[in-house]
C-alpha positions as CSV (number, residue, x, y, z in Angstrom):
1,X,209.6,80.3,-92.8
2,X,209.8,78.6,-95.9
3,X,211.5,80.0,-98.6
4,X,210.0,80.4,-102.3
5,X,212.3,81.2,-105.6
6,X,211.2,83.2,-108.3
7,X,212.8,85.0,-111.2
8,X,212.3,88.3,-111.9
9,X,212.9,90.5,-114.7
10,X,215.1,94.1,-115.3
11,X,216.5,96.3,-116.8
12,X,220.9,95.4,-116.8
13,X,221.2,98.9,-115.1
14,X,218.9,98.3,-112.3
15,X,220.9,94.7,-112.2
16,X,224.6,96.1,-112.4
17,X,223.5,98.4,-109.4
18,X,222.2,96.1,-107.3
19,X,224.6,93.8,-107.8
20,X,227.7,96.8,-106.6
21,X,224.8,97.5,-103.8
22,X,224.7,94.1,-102.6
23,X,229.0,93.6,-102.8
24,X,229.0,97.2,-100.6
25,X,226.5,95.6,-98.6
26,X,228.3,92.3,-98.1
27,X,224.8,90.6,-98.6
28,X,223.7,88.4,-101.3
29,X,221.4,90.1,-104.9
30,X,218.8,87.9,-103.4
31,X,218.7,89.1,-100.0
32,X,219.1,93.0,-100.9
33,X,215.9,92.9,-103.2
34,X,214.0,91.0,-100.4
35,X,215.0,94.1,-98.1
36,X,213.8,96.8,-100.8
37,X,210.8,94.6,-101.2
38,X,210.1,94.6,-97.3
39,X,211.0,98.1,-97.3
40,X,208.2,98.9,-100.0
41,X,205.7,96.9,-98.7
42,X,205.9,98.7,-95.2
43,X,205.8,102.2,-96.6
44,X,202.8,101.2,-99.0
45,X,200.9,99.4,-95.8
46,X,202.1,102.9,-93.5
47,X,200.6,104.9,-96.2
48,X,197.5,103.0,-96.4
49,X,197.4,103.3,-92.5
50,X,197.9,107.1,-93.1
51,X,194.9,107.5,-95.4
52,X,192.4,105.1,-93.4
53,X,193.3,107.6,-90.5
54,X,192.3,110.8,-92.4
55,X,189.6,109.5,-93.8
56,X,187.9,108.5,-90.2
57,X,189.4,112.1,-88.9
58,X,189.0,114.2,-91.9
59,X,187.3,117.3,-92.1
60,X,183.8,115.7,-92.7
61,X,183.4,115.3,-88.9
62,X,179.8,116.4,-86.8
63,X,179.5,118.7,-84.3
64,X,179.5,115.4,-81.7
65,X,182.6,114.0,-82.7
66,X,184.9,117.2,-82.9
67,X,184.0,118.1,-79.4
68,X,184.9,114.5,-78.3
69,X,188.1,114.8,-80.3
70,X,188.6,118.4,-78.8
71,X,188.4,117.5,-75.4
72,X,190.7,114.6,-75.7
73,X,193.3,116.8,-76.9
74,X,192.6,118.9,-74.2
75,X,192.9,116.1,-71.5
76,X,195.8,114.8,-73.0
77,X,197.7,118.3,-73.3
78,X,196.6,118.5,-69.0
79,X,198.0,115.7,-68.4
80,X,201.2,116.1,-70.1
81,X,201.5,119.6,-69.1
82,X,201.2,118.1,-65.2
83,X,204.0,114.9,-65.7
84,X,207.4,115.8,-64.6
85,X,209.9,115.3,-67.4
């Protein structure tokens, strides 16, 4: 994967503590903000995730589509009520 630098800008407090982060880490500045910025990214894209699912089952659903939704719970509560833990 090819690498790409950049320089980014804040405050000296956000820099002092990543910096003791990083030395408690035994990992490089660099690599601890990629981490927080991978870690970010995936909560924001899990939250998206979470919205585009309640938006498709939200509230707003017909009569057709609860049933179907309704009965798949039901099948799926059957069959886990019949597997042996």
């Amino acid at each position: 994967m090819a690498m790409i630098k950049t320089a980014i800008s804040m405050s000296e407090t956000i820099f002092e503590e990543a910096s003791e982060a990083a030395r408690d880490m035994n990992v490089s500045r660099s690599h601890l903000i990629v981490l927080a910025l991978e870690d970010f990214l995936r909560k924001r894209e899990n939250a998206k995730l979470l919205e585009q699912l309640n938006a498709a089952h939200g509230d707003d659903l017909d009569a057709g589509d609860r049933a179907f939704l309704d009965k798949g719970k039901r099948g799926l509560r059957d069959l886990l009520e019949d597997d042996e833990w």
